[in-house]
C-alpha positions, 0 to 999 in steps of 0.5 A: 500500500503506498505511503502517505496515499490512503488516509481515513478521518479522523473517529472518535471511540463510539464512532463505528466504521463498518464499510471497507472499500479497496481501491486499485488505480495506477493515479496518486491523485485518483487515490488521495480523491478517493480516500478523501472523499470516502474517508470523511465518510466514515469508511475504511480505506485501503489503495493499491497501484497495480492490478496484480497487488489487488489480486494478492491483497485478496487472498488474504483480505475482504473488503466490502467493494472494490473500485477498479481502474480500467487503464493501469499499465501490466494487468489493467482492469479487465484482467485484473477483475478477470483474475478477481472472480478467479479467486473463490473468496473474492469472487462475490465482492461487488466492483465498481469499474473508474474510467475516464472512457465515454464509449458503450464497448468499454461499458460493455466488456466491463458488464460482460466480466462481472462489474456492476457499475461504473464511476466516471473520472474525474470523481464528483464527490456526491456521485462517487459516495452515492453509488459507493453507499447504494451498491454495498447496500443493495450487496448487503440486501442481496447477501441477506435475501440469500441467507433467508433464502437459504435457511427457508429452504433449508426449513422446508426440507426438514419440514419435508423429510419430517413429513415424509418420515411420519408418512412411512411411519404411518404407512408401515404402521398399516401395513404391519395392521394388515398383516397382523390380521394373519397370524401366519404372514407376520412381516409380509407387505414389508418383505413384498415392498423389499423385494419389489424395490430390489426387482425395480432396481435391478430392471433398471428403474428410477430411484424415484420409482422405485420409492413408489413401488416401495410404498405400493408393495407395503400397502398391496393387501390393505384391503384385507382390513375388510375381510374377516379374520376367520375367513383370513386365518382359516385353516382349511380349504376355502369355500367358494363364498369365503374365496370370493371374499378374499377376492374382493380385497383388490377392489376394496384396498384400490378404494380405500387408497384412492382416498390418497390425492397427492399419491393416486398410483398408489393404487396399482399394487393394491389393485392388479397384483392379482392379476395374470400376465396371461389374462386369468387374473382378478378383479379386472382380467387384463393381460400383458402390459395391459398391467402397469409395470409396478403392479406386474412386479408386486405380483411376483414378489407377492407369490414369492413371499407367500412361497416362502413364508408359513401359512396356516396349512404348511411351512415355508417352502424349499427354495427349489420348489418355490423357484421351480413355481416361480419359473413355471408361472413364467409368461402365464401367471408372470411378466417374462422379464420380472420373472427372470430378474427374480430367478436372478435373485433366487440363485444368487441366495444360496443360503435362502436368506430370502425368506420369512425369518 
């Protein structure tokens, strides 16, 4: 910093200086000008002659606002200011470009490298403080309008992640409901969402897909809230009646989920995943892609998990018989690529960890 050049008034003890402002010109006299003009008003001042001392001063210094000559000899004030933004402490710091230039090219490629204003020389003190004052209070203004910016958005994705936290929660709380309607598929709809969510992921599915047919298979056999425990729990053969019964739970859990505005494909699991790639399924006997994609999943993962949990006429299943099925039911009962990706599964558990523990 060149001796004698800056010089700030003279404060008392209660005065507070809170603006900074550096200011880079080749001019002596530009210097004392600016450092009279600004220091009388209460402002730090600090000066250099040379657009590469400004660049160094930065690495290690923040003012509030930088005045920048354009004309300086070395690096001049396109450069210089060019190397500012280089710079990632320094490159927010607002710059006023000083100019003798009258031209719209120079005010141009001044605006094209980041300057927000321009001060002609020589200064007229009341113009130079106005626009000092006016450009770091609007970068004060903008500063803080990021910083609420930042903390509401902030605020709103907790608030979001809170909410969907207590959603899951409700959300598995109603299915563990279903399945303790059934003293024998204790963990069921949890497993279907696990499996179904493994089966979208490996058919290359998107995350945010896979999330959907993660809540579907959770809530695949709510409508079973409906249906009545003995029939549920029977330990027999089923009659007619009490299967046409059990039947209706996709139609009645498709009812209660349309309910869910903010999420109306939550329906698909509950209601196709009883229906058959070959046409022979319920409630609505469509066939092939006919069935949405989420719902084709969930069926196979519902006929796995079923396989390879206890009922209350049999236990768990060996893993040959249960892959066997699987495999048979292939084109028929099944989408042929689902299938597959499943098989895939099954031979890659060579311990049958897939499995109701």
């Amino acid at each position: 910093m060149p001796e004698g050049v800056c010089r700030t008034s003279r404060r008392n003890k209660e005065d507070t200086v809170n603006d900074w402002i550096l200011v880079v010109d080749d001019d002596t006299s530009n210097l004392k000008m600016a450092s009279h003009i600004l220091g009388g008003a209460q402002m730090r001042i600090s000066c250099l002659k040379a657009g590469g001392d400004a660049v160094q001063f930065l690495e290690k210094n923040r003012p509030d606002l930088i005045l920048l000559d354009i004309h300086m000899p070395g690096m001049d004030g396109f450069d210089t200011m060019l190397a500012i933004r280089e710079k990632g402490t320094a490159a927010d710091i607002p710059v006023i470009f000083l100019t003798a230039d009258d031209d719209s090219n120079t005010e141009k490629r001044g605006l094209e490298v980041g300057a927000v204003d321009f001060i002609k020389k020589p200064f007229v003190p009341e113009v130079l403080l106005l626009r000092v004052r006016h450009t770091i209070d609007l970068s004060r203004l903008q500063a803080d309008l990021e910083y609420e910016v930042l903390k509401k958005t902030q605020e709103i994705a907790a608030q979001h992640e809170k909410l969907e936290r207590i959603s899951m929660q409700i959300v598995k709380a109603l299915s563990g409901a279903v399945d303790a309607k059934d003293t024998y598929t204790n963990g069921h709809s949890l497993r279907v969402a696990e499996y179904s969510r493994e089966i979208a992921r490996r058919a290359g599915l998107s995350e945010e897909m896979q999330g959907d047919i993660y809540m579907m298979g959770l809530l695949h056999d709510v409508g079973k809230i409906g249906v009545p425990d003995a029939i549920i729990n029977k330990p027999a053969h089923l009659t007619e009646e009490e299967f046409t019964v059990i039947k209706n739970h996709p139609v009645m859990g498709a009812r209660i989920l349309k309910n869910i505005k903010d999420f109306p494909k939550l329906i698909t699991g509950a209601r196709w995943h009883h229906e058959r790639y070959d046409g022979r399924g319920y409630p609505d006997g469509i066939a092939g892609e006919e069935i949405p994609l989420e719902a084709r999943i969930i069926a196979v993962a519902d006929a796995y998990d079923a396989m390879s949990s206890r009922r209350s006429y049999r236990d768990v299943l060996p893993q040959e018989k249960v892959r066997s099925e699987i495999e048979k039911g292939k084109g028929t009962q099944f989408d042929p690529a689902v299938t597959e990706i499943v098989l895939g599964m099954i031979d890659e558990d060579a311990d049958y960890q897939m499995r109701e523990s």
